[in-house]
N, C-alpha and C positions, 0 to 999 in steps of 0.2 A: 329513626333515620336508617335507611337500606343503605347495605354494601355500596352499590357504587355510588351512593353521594357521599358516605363518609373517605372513598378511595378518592375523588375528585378532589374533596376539600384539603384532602393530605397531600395530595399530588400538587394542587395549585400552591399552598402553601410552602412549599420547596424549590418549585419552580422562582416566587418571587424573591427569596432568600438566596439563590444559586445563580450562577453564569453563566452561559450554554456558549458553545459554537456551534452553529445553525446551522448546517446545508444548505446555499442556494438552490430555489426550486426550478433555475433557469435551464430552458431546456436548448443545446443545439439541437443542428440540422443533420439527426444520424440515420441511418436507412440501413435496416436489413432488407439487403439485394438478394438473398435467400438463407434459407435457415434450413439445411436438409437434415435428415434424420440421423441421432448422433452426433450435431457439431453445436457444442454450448460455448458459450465466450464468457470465461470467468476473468475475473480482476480488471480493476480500478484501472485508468490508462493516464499515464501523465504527457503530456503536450507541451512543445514552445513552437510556441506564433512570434516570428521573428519583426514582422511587418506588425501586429498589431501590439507590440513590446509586452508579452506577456508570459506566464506557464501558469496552467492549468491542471487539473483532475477532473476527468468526468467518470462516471459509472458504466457501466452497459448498455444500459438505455438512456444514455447522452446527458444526465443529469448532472450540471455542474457541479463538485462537490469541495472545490477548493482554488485559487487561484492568488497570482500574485501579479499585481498591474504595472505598469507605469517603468517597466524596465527598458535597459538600456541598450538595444539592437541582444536580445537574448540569444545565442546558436545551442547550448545544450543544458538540458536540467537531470538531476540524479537524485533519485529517494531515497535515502542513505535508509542503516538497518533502524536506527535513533526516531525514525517518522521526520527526521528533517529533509532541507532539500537543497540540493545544489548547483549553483547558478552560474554559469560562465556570460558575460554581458561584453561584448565585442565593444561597445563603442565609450563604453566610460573607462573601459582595460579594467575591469574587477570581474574578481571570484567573489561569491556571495553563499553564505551557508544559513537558512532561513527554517526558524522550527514553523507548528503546524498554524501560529498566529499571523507567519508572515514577519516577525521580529527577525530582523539580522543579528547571528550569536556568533558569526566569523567570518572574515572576511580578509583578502590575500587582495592587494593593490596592485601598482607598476608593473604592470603587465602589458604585453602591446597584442591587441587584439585578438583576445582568448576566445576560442571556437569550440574547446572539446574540455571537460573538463570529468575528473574519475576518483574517487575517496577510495585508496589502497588499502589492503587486508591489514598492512602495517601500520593504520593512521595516518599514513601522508599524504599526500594529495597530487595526483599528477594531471599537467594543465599541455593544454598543446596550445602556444599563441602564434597564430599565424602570419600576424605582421611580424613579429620577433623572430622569424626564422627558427624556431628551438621548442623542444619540449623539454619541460623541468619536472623535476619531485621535488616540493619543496615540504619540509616539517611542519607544524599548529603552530608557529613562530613563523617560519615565512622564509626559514633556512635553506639553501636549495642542496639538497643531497645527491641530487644526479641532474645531469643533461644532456641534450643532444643538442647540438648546434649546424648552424649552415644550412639549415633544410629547405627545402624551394616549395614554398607556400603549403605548409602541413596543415592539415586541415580534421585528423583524427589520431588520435594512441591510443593504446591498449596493452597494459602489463598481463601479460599471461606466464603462466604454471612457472615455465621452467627458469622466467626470470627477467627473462630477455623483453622489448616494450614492441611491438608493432604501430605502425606508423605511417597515417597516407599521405604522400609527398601532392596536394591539388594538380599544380601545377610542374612540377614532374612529372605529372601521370606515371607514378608508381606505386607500391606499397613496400615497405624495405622492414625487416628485423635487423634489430637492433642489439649489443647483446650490455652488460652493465660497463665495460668500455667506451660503450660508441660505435662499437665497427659494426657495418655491416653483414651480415652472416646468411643473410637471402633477402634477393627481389625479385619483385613480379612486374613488371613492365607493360610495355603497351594498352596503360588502361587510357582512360579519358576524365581528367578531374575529378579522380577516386576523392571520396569524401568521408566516408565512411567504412568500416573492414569489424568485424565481429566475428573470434575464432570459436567454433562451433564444436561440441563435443567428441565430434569423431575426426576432429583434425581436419576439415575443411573449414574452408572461408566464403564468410558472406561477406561483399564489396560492393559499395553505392558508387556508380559512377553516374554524375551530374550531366555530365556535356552528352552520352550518347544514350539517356536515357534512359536506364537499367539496371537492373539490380542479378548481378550471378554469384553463383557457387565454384568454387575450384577446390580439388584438392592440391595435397601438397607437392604435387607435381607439375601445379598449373593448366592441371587440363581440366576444363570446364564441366561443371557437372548437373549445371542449372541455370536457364536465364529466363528471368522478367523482362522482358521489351516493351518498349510503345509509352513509358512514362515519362513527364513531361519536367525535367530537374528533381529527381526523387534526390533527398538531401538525407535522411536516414533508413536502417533497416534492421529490426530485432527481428532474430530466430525466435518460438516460442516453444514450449516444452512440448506440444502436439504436433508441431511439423509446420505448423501455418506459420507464414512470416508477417511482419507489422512495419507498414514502408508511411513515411512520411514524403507525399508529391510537392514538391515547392510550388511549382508553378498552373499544378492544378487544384491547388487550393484544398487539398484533402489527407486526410488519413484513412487505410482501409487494411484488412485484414486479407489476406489470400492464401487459400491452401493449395496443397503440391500438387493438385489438379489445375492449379492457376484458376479455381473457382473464387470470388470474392463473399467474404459471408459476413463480414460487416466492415461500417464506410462512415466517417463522419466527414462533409463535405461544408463548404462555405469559409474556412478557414481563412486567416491573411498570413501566408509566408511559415506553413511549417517547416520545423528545421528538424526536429527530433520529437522523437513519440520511445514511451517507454512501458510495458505492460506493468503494471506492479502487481507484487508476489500478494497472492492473498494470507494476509496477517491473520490469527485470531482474534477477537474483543477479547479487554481485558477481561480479567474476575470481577463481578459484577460488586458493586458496594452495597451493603443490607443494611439499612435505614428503620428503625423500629425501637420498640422498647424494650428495657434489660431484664426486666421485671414485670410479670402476669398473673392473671389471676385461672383459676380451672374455670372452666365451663363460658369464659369470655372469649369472643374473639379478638383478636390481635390483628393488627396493619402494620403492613411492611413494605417499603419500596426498595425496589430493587434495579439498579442504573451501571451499564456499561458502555465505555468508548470504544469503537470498533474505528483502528486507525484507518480502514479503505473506507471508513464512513457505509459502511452496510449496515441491513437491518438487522438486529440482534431479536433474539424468541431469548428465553429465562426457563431452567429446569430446577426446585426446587427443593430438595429433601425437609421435612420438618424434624428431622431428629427423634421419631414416634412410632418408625416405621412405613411413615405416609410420606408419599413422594407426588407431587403432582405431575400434570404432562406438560409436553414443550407450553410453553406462554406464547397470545396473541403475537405476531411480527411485531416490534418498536424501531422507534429510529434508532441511531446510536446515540447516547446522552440522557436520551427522554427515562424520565422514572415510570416504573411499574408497580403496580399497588397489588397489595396479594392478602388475603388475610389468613388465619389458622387458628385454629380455638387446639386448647389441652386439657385433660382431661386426667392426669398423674401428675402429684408435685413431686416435681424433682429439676435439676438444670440439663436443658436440650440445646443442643448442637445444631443449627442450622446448618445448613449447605448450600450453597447457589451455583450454580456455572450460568455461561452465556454461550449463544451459538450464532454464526453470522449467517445470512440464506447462500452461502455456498458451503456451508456444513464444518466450517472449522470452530472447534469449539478452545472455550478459556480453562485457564486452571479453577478450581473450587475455592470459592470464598467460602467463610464460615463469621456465625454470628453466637453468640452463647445468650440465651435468658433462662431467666432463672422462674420457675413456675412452684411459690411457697407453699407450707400447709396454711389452709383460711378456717382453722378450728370453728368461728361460731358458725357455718355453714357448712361442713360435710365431715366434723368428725369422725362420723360412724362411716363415712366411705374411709375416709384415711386408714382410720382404726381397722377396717376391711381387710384393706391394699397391705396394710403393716401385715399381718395375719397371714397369708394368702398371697405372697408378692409374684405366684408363678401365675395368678389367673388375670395380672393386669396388663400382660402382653392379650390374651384373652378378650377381653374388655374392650381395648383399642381395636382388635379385628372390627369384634358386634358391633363398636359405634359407628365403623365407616361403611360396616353395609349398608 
């Protein structure tokens, strides 16, 4: 029986013993409008479709890779650092915190019409509800530790650095700081149903305003220092680490990328009612798990599978050390989940150390797993090598070169 049907037979048998989460192979409708030289679009992107009561995950090339249905008028979702997700749902008035099965593990109630919702650096959780006039910080209990009250149709918050919350008044058309009193301490005026505001590293602000179609930059002077025009109710807008920004069009039915050229270099379109769109950070896969036997014989070979989760659900390759001095090279591309079958013959009793890592294809790799077997002496069959190796223990690093030539 050759290698790869004893690698099948092991693989298959694991498979039907095990439980996988499966990537949908469902493809939207995503279009690179151009792809110029230099511009790669890394990480997972998470989505809510307001109209078609949903949040999503798709890949780069528009491959569904996770999804959560049947919600309740949804306006904002957040991928906490846990791999879970977090759900403001307007029309039932809940907060929903869902790990990667889709299970609800918390969830914050009596709320009047939550739109924005953010898991603080502190564990607490601040909600902006906009029928409720008020944004809160409430504790994993449901305590409310801070608020702001009276606000004329808020529609986003944002705790930053210094402490203080930002905060888009819709229908105000303003954006106002806030400081842990309440008071006002700056506003910026004359927008048009600001919906969204995201403080940017160098102390400018990106501001969604809905009614006049655009998305600008100001600093903190208020003098403008960039605008998007011509979009048709853009409802959100992430700054991204490269400069490009990530705008969710309501009424055009799309998500698209666009850089400081105002060039678009990717776009998924056909959507119902985006409200928010979120780049996700690319994670590494875990440590892969090494599946095998503890105990080996010399001169056999060995099967070993080797399986990691990659929470953006990317493809993971497998680098192996056998503990021998033999290391192989990156492994075939795998999904995330799927086992990989590898084998290794030895050739010295003694107990070796395996190693494994995992790497996802945008190059973040996991920490090193390790596996120990034990490779015996088999006296009625190679004494006289043993007896050799005993004798002579400096020529069986030696040995192992000549055999992998």
């Amino acid at each position: 029986m050759n290698k790869k049907m004893i690698c099948l037979i092991f693989c298959t048998i694991l498979l039907i013993c095990s439980t996988f989460t499966i990537a949908s192979s469902e493809k939207l409708n995503l279009n690179f409008i151009s792809n110029p030289i230099g511009v790669e679009i890394k990480g997972n992107t998470l989505i809510v479709e307001n109209i078609n009561k949903r949040v999503f995950e798709v890949d780069t090339l528009g491959t569904l890779l996770w999804q959560k249905t049947g919600l309740s008028s949804p306006y904002d979702a957040e991928r906490l650092d846990n791999g879970n997700t977090l759900i403001a749902q307007y029309s039932s008035n809940k907060i929903i915190e869902l790990d990667s099965s889709g299970n609800i593990v918390w969830e914050h109630t009596g709320v009047s019409g939550p739109q924005d919702v953010e898991r603080l650096d502190n564990g607490n959780t601040l909600i902006t509800e906009t029928l409720g006039s008020r944004v809160i910080e409430i504790d994993n209990f449901g305590n409310i530790i801070w608020q702001k009250t009276g606000l004329f149709w808020p529609t986003d918050a944002e705790r930053i650095d210094n402490g203080n919350t930002l905060i888009t008044e819709g229908l105000g058309n303003r954006l106002i700081e806030v400081d842990n009193n309440g008071d006002i301490i700056w506003d910026f005026t004359n927008l048009s149903n600001p919906v969204d505001v995201e403080l940017l590293s160098d102390g400018t602000l990106l501001i969604t305003e809905a009614n006049r179609g655009q998305v600008i930059i100001i600093d903190s002077w208020g003098g403008t220092v960039r605008k998007i025009t011509g979009l048709d109710s853009p409802w959100d807008a992430e700054w991204l680490s490269n400069g490009d920004i990530l705008i969710a069009e309501f009424a055009n039915e799309r998500i698209f990328q666009i850089q400081p050229d105002d060039e678009i270099v990717w776009e998924i379109t056909n959507l119902q009612g985006p409200v928010d769109v979120e780049r996700l950070p690319n994670l590494p896969p875990s440590p892969p798990e090494i599946i095998g036997p503890s105990v080996g014989k010399m001169f056999v070979p060995l099967y070993f599978n080797f399986t990691s989760t990659d929470i953006n659900a990317d493809r993971v390759t497998y680098l192996v050390n056998w503990g021998d001095g033999t290391t192989n090279n990156w492994s075939p591309w795998q999904n995330s989940g799927e086992y990989y079958c590898e084998n290794h013959t030895w050739y010295i009793p003694v107990n070796y150390t395996i190693l494994a890592k995992a790497k996802d294809n945008y190059g973040s790799e996991s920490e090193w797993s390790t596996f120990q077997i034990l490779i015996p002496r088999n006296r009625k069959i190679v004494t006289w090598y043993e007896r050799f190796i005993d004798r002579f223990p400096i020529l069986s690093e030696l040995i192992n070169i000549f055999l992998k030539l």
